[in-house]
C-alpha positions as CSV (number, residue, x, y, z in Angstrom):
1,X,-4.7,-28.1,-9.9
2,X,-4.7,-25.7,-6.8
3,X,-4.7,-27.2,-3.4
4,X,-7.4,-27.5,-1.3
5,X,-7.4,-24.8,1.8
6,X,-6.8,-26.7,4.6
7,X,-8.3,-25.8,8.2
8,X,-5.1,-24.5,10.4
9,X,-3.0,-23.9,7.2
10,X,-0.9,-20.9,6.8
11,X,-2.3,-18.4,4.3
12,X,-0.1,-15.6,2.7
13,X,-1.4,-12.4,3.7
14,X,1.7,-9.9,2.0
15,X,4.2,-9.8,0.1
16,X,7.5,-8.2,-0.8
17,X,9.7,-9.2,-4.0
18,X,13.4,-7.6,-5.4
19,X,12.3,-8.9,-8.4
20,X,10.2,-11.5,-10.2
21,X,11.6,-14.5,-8.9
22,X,13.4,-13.5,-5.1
23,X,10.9,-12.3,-2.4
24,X,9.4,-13.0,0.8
25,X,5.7,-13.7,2.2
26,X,4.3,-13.4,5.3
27,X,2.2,-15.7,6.3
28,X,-0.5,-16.4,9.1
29,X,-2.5,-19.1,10.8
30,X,-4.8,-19.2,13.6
31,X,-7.3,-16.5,14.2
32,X,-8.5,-14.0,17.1
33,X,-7.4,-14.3,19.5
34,X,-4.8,-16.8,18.7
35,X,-2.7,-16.3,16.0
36,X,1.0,-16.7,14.5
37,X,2.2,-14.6,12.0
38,X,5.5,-15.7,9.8
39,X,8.1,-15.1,7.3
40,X,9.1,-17.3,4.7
41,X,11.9,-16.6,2.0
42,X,11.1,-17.6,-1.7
43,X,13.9,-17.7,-5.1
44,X,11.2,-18.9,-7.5
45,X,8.7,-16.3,-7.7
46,X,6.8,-17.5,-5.0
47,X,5.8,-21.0,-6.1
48,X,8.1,-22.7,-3.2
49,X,8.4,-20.6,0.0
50,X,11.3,-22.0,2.4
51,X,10.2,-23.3,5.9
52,X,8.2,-20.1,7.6
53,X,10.0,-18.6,10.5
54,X,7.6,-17.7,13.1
55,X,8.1,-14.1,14.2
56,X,4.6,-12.4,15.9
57,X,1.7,-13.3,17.6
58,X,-0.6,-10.6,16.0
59,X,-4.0,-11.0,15.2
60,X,-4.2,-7.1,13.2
61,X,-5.2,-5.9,10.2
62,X,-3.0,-7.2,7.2
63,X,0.9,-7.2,8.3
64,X,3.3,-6.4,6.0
65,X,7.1,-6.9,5.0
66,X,9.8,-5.2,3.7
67,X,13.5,-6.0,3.0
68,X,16.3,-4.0,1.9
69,X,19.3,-6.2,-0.4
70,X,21.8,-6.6,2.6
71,X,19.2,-9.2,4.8
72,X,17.6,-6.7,7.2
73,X,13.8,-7.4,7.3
74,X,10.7,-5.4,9.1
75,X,7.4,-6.9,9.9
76,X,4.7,-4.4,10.9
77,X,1.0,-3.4,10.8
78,X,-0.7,0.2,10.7
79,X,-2.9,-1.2,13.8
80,X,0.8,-1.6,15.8
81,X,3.9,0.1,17.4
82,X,5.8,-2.2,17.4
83,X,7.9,-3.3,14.3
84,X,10.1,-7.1,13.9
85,X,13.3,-6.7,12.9
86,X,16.1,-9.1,11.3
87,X,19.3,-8.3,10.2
88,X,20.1,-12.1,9.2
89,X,17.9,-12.4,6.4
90,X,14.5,-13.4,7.9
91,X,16.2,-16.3,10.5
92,X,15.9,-14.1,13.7
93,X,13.6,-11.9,14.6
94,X,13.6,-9.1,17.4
95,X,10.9,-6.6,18.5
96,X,11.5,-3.1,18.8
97,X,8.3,-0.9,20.1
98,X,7.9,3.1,18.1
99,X,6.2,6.2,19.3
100,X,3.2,5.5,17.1
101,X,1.6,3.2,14.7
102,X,3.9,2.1,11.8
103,X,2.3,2.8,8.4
104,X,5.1,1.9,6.2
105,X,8.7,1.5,5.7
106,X,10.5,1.9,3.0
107,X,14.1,0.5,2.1
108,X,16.5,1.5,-0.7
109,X,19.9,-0.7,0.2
110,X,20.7,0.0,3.5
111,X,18.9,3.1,3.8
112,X,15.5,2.9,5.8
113,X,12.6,5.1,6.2
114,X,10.0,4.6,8.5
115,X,6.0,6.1,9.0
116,X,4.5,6.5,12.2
117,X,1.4,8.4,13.2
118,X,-0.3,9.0,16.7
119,X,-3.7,10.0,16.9
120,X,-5.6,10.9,19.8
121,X,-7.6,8.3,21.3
122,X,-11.0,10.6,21.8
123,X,-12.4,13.5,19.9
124,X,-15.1,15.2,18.8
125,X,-17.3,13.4,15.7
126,X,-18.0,16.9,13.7
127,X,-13.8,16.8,13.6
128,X,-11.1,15.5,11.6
129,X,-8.3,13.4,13.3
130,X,-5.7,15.7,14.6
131,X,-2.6,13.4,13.7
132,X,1.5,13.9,13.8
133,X,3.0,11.8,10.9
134,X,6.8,11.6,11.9
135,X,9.2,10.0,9.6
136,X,12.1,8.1,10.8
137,X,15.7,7.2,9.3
138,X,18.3,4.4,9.6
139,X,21.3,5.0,7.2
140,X,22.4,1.1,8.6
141,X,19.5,-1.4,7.8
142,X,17.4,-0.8,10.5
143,X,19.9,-0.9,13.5
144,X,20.1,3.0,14.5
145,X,17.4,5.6,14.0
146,X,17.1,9.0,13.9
147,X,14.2,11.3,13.0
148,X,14.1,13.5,10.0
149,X,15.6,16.8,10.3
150,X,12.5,18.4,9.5
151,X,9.0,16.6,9.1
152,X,5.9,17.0,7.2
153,X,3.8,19.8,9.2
154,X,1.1,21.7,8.0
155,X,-0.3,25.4,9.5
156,X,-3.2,23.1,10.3
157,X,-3.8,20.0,12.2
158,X,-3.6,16.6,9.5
159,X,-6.8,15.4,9.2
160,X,-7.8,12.0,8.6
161,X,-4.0,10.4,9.1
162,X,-5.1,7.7,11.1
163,X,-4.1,4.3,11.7
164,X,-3.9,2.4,8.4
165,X,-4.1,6.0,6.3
166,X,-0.8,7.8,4.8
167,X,1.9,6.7,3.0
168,X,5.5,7.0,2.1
169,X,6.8,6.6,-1.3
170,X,10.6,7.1,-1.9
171,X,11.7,8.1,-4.9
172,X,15.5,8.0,-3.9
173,X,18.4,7.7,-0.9
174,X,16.9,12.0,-0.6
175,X,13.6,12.2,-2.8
176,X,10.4,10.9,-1.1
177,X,6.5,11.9,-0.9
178,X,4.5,11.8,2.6
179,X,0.6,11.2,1.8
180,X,-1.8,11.7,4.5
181,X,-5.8,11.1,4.8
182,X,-8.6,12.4,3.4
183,X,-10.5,15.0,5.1
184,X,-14.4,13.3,4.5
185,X,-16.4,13.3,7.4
186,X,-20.0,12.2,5.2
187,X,-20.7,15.8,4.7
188,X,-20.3,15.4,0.7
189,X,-17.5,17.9,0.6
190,X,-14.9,17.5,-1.9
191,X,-11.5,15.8,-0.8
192,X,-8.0,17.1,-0.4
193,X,-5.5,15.0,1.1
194,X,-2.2,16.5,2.6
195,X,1.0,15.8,0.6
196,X,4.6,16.3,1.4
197,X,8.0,16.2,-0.5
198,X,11.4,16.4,0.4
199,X,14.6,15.6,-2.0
200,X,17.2,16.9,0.4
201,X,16.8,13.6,3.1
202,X,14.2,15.1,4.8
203,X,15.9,18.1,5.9
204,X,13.0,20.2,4.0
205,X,9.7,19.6,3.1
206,X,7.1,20.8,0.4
207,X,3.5,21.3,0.9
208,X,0.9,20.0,-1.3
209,X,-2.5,18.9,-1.6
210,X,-3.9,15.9,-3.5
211,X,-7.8,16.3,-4.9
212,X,-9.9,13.5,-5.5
213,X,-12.6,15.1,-7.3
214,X,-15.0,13.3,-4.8
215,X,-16.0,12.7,-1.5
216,X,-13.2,10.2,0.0
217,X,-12.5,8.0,2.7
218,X,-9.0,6.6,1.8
219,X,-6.9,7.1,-0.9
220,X,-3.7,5.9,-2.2
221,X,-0.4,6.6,-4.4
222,X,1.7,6.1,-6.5
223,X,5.0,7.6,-8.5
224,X,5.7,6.2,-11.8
225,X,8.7,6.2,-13.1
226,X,8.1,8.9,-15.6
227,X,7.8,11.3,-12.3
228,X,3.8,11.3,-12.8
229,X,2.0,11.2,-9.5
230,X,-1.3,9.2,-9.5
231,X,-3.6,9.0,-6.6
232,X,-6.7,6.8,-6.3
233,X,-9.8,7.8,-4.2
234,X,-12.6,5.5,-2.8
235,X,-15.6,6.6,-0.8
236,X,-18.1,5.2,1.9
237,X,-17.9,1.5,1.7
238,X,-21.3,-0.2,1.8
239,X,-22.5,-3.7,0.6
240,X,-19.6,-4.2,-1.3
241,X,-19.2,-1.3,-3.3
242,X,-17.8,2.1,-3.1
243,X,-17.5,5.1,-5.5
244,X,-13.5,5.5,-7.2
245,X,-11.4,8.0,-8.4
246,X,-7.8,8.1,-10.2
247,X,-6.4,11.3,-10.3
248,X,-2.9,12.4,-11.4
249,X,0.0,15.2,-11.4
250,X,2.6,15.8,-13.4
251,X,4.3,18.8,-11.4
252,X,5.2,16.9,-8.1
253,X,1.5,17.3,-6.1
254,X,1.4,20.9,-6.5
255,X,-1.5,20.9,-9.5
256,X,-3.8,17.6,-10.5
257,X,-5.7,16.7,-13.3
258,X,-9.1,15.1,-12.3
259,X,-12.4,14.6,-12.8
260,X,-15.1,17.8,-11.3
261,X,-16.3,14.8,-9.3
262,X,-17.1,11.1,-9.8
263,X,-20.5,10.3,-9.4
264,X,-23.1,8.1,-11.8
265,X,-24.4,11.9,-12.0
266,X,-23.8,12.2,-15.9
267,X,-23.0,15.7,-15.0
268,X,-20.9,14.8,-12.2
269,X,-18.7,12.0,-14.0
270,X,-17.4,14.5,-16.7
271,X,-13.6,14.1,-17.2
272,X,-11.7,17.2,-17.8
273,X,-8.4,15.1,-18.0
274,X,-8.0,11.7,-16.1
275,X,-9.7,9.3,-15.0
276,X,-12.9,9.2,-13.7
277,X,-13.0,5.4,-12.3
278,X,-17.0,4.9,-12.2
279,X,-17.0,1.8,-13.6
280,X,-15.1,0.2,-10.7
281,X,-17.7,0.8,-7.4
282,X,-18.0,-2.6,-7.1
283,X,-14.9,-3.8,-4.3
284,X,-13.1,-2.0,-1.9
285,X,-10.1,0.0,-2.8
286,X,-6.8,-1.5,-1.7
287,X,-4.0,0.7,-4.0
288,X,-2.9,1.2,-6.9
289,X,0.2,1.3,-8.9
290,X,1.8,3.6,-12.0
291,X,3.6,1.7,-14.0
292,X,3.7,4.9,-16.7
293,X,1.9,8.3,-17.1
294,X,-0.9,6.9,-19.2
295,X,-1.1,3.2,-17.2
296,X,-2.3,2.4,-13.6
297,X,-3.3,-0.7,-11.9
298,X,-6.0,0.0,-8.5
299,X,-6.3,-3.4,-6.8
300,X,-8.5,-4.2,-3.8
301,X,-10.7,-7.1,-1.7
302,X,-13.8,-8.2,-4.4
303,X,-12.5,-5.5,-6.9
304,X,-9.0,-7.4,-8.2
305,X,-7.5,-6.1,-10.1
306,X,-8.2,-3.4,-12.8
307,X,-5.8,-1.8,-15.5
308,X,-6.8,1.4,-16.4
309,X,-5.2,2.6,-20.0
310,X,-5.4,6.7,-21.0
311,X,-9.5,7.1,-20.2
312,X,-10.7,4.1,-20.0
313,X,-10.6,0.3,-20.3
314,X,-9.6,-2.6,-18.2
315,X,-9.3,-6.0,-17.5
316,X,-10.2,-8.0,-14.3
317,X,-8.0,-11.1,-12.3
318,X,-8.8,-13.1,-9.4
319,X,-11.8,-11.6,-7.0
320,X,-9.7,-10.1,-4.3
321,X,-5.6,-8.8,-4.5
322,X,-3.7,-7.7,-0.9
323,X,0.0,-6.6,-2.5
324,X,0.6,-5.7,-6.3
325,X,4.2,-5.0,-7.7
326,X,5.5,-4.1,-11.1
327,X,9.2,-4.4,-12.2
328,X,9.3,-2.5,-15.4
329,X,6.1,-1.5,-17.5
330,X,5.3,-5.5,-18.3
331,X,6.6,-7.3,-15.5
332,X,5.4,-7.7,-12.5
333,X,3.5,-9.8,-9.7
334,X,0.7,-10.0,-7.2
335,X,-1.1,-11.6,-4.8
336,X,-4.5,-12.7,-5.0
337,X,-7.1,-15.4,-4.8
338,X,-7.0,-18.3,-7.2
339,X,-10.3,-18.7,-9.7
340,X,-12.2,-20.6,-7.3
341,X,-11.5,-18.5,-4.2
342,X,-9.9,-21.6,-2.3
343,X,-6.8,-19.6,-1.0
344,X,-4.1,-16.9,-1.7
345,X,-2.4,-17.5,-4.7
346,X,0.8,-16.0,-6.8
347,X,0.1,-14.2,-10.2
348,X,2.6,-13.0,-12.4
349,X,2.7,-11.5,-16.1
350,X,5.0,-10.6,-18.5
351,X,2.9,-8.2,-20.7
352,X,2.4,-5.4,-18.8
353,X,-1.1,-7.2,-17.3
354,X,-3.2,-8.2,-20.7
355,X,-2.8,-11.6,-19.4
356,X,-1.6,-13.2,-16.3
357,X,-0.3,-16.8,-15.0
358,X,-1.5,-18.2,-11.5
359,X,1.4,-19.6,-9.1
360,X,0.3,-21.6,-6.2
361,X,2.7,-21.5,-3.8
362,X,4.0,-24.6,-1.8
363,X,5.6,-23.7,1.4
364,X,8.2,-26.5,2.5
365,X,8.4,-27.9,6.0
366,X,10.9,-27.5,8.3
């Protein structure tokens, strides 16, 4: 029986998990312009989180968590610069303030890499965002930074890398792609999205471009671990719905296989190879995960979660997901709304997503 949402209650917003069973959620109550955000440890796959410790006072855009093995923590938001840290496994907290927004961190053991991007307050609306992505590097948990030798430039301004657009993906301690935004600007053109690698550390990057095959206005990725690249593309939101792509690479970015464009155009939708996600306007595109070459989850608020096998086919869970993570081709876990929509709930499954079981999670008092 799943609990009742109760007014004031925390409600898990993210997640981040080692494996299936040890994690940590991040949790928030109140609402603008009052609210608490916290951080709450979990060793049984997210169906008892240990007494929250409260750590912001944000009211942003989802904020999310990451951890690296040795008990240093980072709590940020694409909206903020400023990132929590702990180095005591989530029971102190500390602020530290960056030279731009942080869009992600990545940690691999004590090895941490960091996303920021700054983005000029005015400009023209016929232009793209002119934005500087800079990654940044702690070789102990978070305590000392440096930035990257080199960083991902381009002989042009990045377009569309603003707040709450580009990624880091790290492959490795050395390997790692940098994805920026789409370049739509509701003119209909075709999108290419700036796309970076390094696998010296950073010292050297690659330049790249992904294509959606459509019009986009954010896009995701993800490496699976065959090597295959996959990207998925969304366009305009409205009323609920917006058009999708899934696109993939098997050369590192430098060539992609996709559909001439993704439209309910017959002519458009043809699929040269890929996948040409029409099916799937109705949500909003959240991100997506490769758990293979031929297998890749997209996720998102009113879409939930879709599983996308060779050209088609998939299967839906829950009516809204915020964070999905796979552990191996089958397992893996998510976090979504429970059948009736009464608050954020654990899923996990065990079969590679054909079916999966719902978790609600208690969170203990202190």
């Amino acid at each position: 029986m799943t609990s009742p949402v109760i007014a004031g209650a925390p409600r898990l917003v993210s997640i981040a998990f080692f494996d299936p069973t040890s994690g940590y959620g991040v949790f928030e109550t109140g609402s603008t312009p009052v609210c608490s955000v916290d951080v709450a440890a979990t060793s049984d796959g997210g169906a008892t989180f240990a007494p929250p410790v409260a750590v912001a006072s944000w009211c942003t855009a989802r904020p999310k968590v990451a951890f690296d093995d040795h008990g240093d923590g980072f709590l940020y938001s694409s909206t903020t610069d400023v990132v929590y840290l702990t180095h005591s496994a989530g029971r102190t907290w500390s602020a530290e303030k960056e030279a731009g927004k942080v869009l992600s961190v990545e940690a691999l053991g004590a090895s941490v890499w960091m996303l920021t991007v700054r983005c000029p307050t005015t400009r023209p609306s016929s232009t793209a965002a002119v934005c500087r992505l800079t990654v940044h590097q702690s070789t102990d948990g978070g305590r000392n930074w440096r930035t990257s030798a080199s960083q991902p430039r381009s002989t042009a301004p990045v377009p569309g890398a603003s707040a709450g657009s580009g990624e880091l993906i790290r492959l490795s301690r050395t390997a790692a792609y940098v994805l920026g935004g789409p370049n739509d600007l509701g003119n209909g053109a075709l999108s290419t999205v700036p796309l970076w690698y390094t696998g010296d550390g950073g010292t050297t990057w690659t330049s790249h471009a992904l294509s959606c095959g459509m019009p986009a206005q954010s896009v995701f990725l993800s490496a699976a671990p065959t090597g295959t690249l996959c990207g998925a593309c969304a366009g305009q939101p409205g009323l609920g719905n917006e058009m999708k792509s899934v696109v993939a690479s098997t050369d590192g970015g430098a060539t992609w296989y996709h559909p001439r464009g993704c439209s309910h155009a017959p002519a458009l939708g043809t699929v040269t190879r890929g996948w040409c996600v029409t099916g799937f306007d109705g949500g909003y595109l959240g991100g997506i995960v490769a758990v293979s070459s031929t297998t890749v989850f997209i996720f998102g608020e009113r879409l939930g979660i879709a599983k996308i096998i060779g050209s088609g086919g998939a299967a839906m869970y829950s009516t809204s997901l915020g964070d999905v993570i796979f552990f191996s081709p089958s397992v893996g876990v998510a976090l979504g709304l429970s059948p009736d929509n009464s608050g954020p709930d654990m899923w996990h499954t065990d079969d590679g997503g054909s079916s999966w079981t719902l978790v609600t999670p208690f969170i203990q008092k202190s």
